[in-house]
Structure formats: structure tokens, C-alpha cells
VEXDREN-2710 file (C-alpha; in Angstrom, 1 decimal):
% VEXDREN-2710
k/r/px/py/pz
1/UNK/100.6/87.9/76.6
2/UNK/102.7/89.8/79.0
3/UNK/101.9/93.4/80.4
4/UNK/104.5/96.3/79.7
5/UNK/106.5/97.2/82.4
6/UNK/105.5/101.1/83.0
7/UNK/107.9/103.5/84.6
8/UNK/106.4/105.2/87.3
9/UNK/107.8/108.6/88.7
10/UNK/107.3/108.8/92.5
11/UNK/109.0/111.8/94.5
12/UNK/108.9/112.7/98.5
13/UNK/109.1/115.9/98.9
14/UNK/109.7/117.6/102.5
15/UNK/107.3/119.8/103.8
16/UNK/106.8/121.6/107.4
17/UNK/102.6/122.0/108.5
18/UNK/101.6/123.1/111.8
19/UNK/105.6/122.9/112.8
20/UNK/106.2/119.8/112.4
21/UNK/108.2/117.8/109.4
22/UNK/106.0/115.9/106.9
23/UNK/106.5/113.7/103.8
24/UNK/104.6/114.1/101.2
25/UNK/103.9/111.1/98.3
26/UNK/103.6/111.8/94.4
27/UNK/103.1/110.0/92.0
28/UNK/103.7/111.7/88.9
29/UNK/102.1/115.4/89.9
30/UNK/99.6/113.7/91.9
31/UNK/100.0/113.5/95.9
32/UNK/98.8/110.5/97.5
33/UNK/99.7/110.4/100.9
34/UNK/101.9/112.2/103.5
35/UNK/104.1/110.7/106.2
36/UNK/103.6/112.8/110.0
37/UNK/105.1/112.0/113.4
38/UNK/102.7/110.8/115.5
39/UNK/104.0/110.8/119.6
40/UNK/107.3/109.0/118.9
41/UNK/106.2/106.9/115.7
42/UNK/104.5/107.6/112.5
43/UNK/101.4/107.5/110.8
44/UNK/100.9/107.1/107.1
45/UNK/98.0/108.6/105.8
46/UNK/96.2/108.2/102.6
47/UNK/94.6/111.0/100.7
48/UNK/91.7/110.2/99.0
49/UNK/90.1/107.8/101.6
50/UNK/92.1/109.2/105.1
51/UNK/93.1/105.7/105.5
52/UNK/95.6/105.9/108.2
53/UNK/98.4/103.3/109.1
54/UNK/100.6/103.3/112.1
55/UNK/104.5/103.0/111.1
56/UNK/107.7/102.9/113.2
57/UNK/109.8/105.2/110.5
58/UNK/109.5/107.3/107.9
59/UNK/110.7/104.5/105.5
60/UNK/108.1/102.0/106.4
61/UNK/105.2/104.8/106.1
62/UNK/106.2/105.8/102.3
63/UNK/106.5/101.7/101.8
64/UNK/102.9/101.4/103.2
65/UNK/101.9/104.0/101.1
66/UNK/103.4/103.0/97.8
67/UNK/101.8/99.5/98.7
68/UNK/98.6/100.2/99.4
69/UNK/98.3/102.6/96.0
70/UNK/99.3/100.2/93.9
71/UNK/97.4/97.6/95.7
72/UNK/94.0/99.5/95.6
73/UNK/95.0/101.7/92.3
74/UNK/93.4/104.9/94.2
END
């Protein structure tokens, strides 16, 4: 048998810490991760463990981060 496919509702929403522009990751109501600049590049961080992953955009950071939740189901 085949699994269901299950819609997932992910938002970024735009947020401003410390004066400087971060994304932040949801999942449903639930935040994941955030997106910061990080000296001329990114870094995506992971919430529940502080995982952290250097990115060159803001794209590739929330693509790390939807990968690695749905790779490790945090």
C-alpha cells in the first residue's frame, strides 16, 4: 500500500532581531528554523537542536531547512 500524500502548510514570515532581517520557518504554527545573514552569506539554523548550516542565499537556507526537517522529522 501507498502512503497518503499530506498537505503541509509552511510560511516564512519576516522578522527584524538585533537590527538585522531574519526568516523565520513554520510549519503549520510551529517555527523550525530561521534564516540570518551571517558576514556576506547566510546561516540556516535549526531550532530544536541549533544545528547550523552555512548557505549562500536566503533561498538555499529555507531549502536546507525544509530538507533537513523532513529528513530528521524534528
Amino acid at each position: 500500500m501507498s502512503k497518503r500524500e499530506k498537505a503541509i502548510e509552511v510560511s516564512v514570515q519576516d522578522s527584524e532581531r538585533n537590527n538585522q532581517a531574519i526568516q523565520q520557518v513554520f510549519i503549520g504554527k510551529r517555527l523550525i528554523g530561521e534564516v540570518v545573514p551571517d558576514d556576506g552569506r547566510f546561516k540556516a539554523v535549526m531550532l530544536k537542536d541549533e544545528t547550523s548550516f552555512r548557505v549562500r542565499s536566503q533561498e538555499e537556507g529555507l531549502e536546507t531547512i525544509l530538507q533537513q526537517y523532513h529528513l530528521h522529522q524534528y
